[in-house]
N, C-alpha and C positions, 0 to 999 in steps of 0.2 A: 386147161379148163379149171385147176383150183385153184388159178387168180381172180379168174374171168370176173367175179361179183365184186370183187375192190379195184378193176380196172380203172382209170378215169374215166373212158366212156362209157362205161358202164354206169359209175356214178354219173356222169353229166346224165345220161338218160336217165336213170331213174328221177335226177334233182328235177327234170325239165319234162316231165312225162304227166303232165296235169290232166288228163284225160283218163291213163291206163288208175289213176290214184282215183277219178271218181269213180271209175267201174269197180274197182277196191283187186286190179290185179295186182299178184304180188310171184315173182318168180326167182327162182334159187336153184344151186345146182344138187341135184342127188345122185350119186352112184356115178358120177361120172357125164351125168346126161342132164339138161334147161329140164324143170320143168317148172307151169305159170299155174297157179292156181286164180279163180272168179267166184264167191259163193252169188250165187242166184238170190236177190233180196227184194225187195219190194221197187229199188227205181230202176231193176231188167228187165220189169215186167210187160207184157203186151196184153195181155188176158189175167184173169186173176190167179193165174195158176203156172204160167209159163214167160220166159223169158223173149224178149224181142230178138227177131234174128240180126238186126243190126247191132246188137250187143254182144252175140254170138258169134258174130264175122268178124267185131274188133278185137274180141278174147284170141280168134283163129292168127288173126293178119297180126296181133300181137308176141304169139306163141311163134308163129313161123318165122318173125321180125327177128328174136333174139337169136332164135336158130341160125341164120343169117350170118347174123352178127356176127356169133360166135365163130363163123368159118372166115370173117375178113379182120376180125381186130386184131390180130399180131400183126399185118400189114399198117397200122394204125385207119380204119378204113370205119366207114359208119354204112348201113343199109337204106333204101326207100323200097318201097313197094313198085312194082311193076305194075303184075299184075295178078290178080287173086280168083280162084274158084274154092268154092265149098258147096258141098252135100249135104242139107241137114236129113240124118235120119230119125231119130228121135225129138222129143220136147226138154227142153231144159228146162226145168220143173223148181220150183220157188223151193226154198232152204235145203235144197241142193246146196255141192259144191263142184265147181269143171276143173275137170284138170288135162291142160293141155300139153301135145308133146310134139315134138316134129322130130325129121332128120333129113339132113343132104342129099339129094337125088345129083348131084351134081356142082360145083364150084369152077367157075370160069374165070377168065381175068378181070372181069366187071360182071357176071352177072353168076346167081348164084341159083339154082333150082331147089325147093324145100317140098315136103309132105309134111301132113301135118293132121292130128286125130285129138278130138275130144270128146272125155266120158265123163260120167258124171262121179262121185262120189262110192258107189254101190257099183261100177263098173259097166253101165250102161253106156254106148257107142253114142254119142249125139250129133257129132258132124267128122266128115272127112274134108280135106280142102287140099290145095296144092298153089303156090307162090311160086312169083317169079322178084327178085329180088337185085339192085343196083347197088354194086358196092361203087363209093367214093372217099375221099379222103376224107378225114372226119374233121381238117383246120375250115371246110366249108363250112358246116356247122358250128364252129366257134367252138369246139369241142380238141 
C-alpha cells in the first residue's frame, strides 16, 4: 500500500479522472488505509444548503472504486463498477468536508465486494453504501 499513490495506474487514473477533479475529489493513503476526501461547495448543491445525492453516490462509488482497486493492482488489474447501493442517512451540508472510507468484504478472481461509509467533517454519518466491483486487466484501458 505505500506505493499504491505513484502506481502507474494509479497515476493514469488520477491523469484521466476529469469528473472525480470537477467534484474536487482528492484521495491519499493514511495509516495504512484510501481515504477520498469532497468539500461540499456551491456546484454539489441541490438545495441551498445541501449537496445532491448524485454527487454523493459518485463521492461513495468513487471511495469504493479505489478500495477496489487497491485489492487487484498488484495483479496489474483496473476495477468498473458493477453494481452499487447506498443509504443516505444524513444531509451533506455546504462548506462541509466528506470523507470517505471503504474496506473488502470479499475479493474473488474477477469480482471484488466493497463497504463503504461517509461522514462529514465533525464526524457526522451521511451514507452507507455497498459495491460490487469487476476487476480486468488494466492494458484494456490503455493503462
Amino acid at each position: 500500500m505505500e506505493n499504491f499513490m505513484i502506481h502507474p495506474i494509479v497515476q493514469g487514473y488520477i491523469a484521466n479522472n476529469h469528473f472525480g477533479a470537477m467534484l474536487d475529489l482528492e484521495f491519499f493513503v493514511e495509516d495504512g488505509k484510501i481515504i477520498n476526501r469532497m468539500p461540499i461547495d456551491k456546484k454539489h448543491l441541490a438545495t441551498p444548503f445541501a449537496a445532491h445525492g448524485g454527487a454523493v453516490s459518485a463521492f461513495m462509488d468513487a471511495t469504493m472504486g479505489i478500495c477496489a482497486l487497491s485489492q487487484v493492482i498488484d495483479d496489474n488489474h483496473v476495477v468498473s463498477t458493477i453494481e452499487m447501493k447506498i443509504s443516505f442517512v444524513s444531509p451533506a451540508i455546504s462548506g462541509k468536508k466528506l470523507i470517505g472510507s471503504a474496506q473488502t468484504i470479499k475479493k474473488g478472481k474477477r469480482i471484488v465486494f466493497i463497504e463503504g461509509q461517509i461522514h462529514d467533517d465533525t464526524g457526522n454519518l451521511i451514507a452507507v453504501g455497498s459495491g460490487t466491483f469487476n476487476s480486468y486487466p488494466a492494458k484494456k484501458m490503455g493503462l
